[in-house]
N, C-alpha and C positions, 0 to 999 in steps of 0.2 A: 558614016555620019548618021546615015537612018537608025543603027544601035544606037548611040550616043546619043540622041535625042529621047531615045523610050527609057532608057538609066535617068537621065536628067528629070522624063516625065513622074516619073515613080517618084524618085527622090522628093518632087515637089510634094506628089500627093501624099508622102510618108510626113512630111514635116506640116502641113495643112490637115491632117488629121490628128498630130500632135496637140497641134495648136487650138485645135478644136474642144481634144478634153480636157486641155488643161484650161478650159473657163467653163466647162460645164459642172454645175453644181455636184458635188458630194455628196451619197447617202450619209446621215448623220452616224456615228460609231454606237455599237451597241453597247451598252452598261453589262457591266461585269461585276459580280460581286457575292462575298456568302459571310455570314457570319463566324467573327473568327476570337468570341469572349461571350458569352462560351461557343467553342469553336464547332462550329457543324460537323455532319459528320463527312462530308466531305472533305473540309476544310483537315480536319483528324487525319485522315487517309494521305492525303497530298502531302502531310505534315510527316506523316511516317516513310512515305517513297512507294511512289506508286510501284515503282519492282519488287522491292524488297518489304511488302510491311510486317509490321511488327505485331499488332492486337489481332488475333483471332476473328476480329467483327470483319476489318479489313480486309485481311487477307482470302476471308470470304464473299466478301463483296469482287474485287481483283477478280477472283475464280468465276463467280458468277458474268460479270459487265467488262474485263479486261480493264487493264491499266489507261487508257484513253480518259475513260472519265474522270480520274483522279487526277491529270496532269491535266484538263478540262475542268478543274475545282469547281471555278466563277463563273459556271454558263450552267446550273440548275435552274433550267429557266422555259416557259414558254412565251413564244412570239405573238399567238394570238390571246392572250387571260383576256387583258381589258376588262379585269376586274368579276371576269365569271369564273372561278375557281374552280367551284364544287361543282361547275357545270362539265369539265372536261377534264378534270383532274379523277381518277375513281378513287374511292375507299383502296387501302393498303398501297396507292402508289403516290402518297402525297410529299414521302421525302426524295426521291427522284423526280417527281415533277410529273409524274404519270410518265415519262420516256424511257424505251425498251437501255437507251447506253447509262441511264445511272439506274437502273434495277437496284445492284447489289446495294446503293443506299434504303432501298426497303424492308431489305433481310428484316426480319421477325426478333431480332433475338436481344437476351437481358445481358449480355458482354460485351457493348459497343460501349469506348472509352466514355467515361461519363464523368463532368466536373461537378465536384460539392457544391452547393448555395444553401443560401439558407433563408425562409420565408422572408418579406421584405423589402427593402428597396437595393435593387441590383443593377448595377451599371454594365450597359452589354453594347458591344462593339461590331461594326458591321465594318468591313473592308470590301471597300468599291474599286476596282481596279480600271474602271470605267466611269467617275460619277455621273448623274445628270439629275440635274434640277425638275423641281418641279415633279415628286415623286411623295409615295405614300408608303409607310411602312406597317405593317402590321406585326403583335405580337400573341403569343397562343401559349400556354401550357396543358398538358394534358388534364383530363378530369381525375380526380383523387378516386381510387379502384383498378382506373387503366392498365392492364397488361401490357409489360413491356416484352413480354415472349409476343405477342400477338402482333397482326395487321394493324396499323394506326389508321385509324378513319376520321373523316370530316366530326364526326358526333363524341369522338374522345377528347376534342379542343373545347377548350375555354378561353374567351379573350380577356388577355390582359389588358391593352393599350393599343393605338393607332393616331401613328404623329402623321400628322398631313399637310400638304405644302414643304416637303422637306427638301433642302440642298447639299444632302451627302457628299463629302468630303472621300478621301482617302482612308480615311478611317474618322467612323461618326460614333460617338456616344450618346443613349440616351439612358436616363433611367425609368426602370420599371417597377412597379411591386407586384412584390410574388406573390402570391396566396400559400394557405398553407396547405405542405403535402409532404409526404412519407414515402421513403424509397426511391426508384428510379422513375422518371417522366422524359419528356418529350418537350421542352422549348424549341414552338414553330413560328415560323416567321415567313411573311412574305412581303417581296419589296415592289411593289407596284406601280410601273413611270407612267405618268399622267398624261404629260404633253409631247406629241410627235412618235407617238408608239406605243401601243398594246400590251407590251414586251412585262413580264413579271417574272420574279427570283423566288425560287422554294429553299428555305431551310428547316434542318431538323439538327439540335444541339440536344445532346444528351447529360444529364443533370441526374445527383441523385443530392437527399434529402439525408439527415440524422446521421 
C-alpha cells in the first residue's frame, strides 16, 4: 500500500507541474528573416544546398563555417544590437553579423553570385519567417570605388533609406532608389525589432551594375 501511495504521489505532482506551465507565460518567438530580392548571400547559399553548393563563393564560405549556417539562413542576427551596430559588430564582419558560425558570409571575394540592377527605383523583398511588428528596416549600398575583393567596413556604406514602424509580412516589399554605380557593390540591410527585444538581422546582397 505504502508503494502505491508514493506512485499515486508522484503521478500528482507530475500532472500539477504540468499544469502549472501550461499557464505560465511564453517567451515571445524570435524573428527570422534575410533578404531574398536581391537575395543575400546567405539566402544564395541555402538556395544552392548547404552540402552540395554550386558557386565557388559558397562553397568557400561551407569550407570555412560548415553547412550549419546555411541551413540557419534566417538567424544572421544579433540578440543584443538595440540599434548599436557599429558599436559591436567590427569592420570586415558586418555580413555575418560579427559571429565566428556565419564567418564564411564575409569571405573578401568579387565571385559571390551577384544580381544585375540598375541605378533607380528597385523593389526588394525581405522574407521573414518569423515576422514581428513594430520593427525598422535599414537600407545601404556600398560607396562607388569600394572593393569588392576586400573587407566591407561600416565607412564603405551609404544609406539609401530607412522605413520605420514597419509590420513585415511573410515576404515584404519596399521600394528604393539606387544611386548610381559601376560594377560589383554590396546591398546591406538591417532589420531592426523595436518592441520586446534588441534582436537585429544583418544582410549582404550582392548586385553588379552595367
Amino acid at each position: 500500500m505504502q508503494a502505491r501511495h508514493k506512485v499515486a504521489a508522484v503521478a500528482t505532482s507530475v500532472i500539477s507541474t504540468a499544469s502549472l506551465l501550461a499557464i505560465l507565460p511564453t517567451s515571445p518567438a524570435m524573428a527570422h528573416g534575410s533578404m531574398s530580392n536581391p537575395p543575400s548571400r546567405a539566402y544564395v547559399c541555402k538556395a544552392e544546398g548547404p552540402e552540395t553548393p554550386k558557386s565557388d563563393a559558397c562553397k568557400a564560405a561551407v569550407a570555412v563555417a560548415g553547412t550549419q549556417a546555411f541551413y540557419d539562413w534566417h538567424e544572421v542576427s544579433r540578440l543584443d544590437a538595440g540599434g548599436r551596430h557599429r558599436q559591436i559588430i567590427p569592420n570586415g564582419r558586418l555580413c555575418g553579423a560579427g559571429r565566428d558560425k556565419y564567418r564564411g558570409l564575409d569571405l573578401p571575394r568579387a565571385d559571390w553570385p551577384a544580381k544585375r540592377i540598375s541605378p533607380g527605383n528597385l523593389t526588394v523583398t525581405y522574407h521573414a519567417t518569423a515576422p514581428h511588428s513594430n520593427s525598422n528596416f535599414e537600407f545601404y549600398i556600398t560607396r562607388e570605388g569600394w572593393n569588392p575583393s576586400g573587407p566591407l567596413s561600416w565607412s564603405d556604406l551609404v544609406p539609401i533609406r530607412t522605413f520605420t514602424g514597419q509590420n513585415p509580412t511573410t515576404f515584404t516589399n519596399w521600394t528604393i532608389n539606387i544611386p548610381q554605380r559601376t560594377g560589383r557593390h554590396i546591398l546591406f540591410s538591417i532589420w531592426q525589432r523595436v518592441v520586446g527585444s534588441e534582436e537585429a538581422f544583418y544582410t549582404c546582397s550582392d548586385v553588379t551594375f552595367g
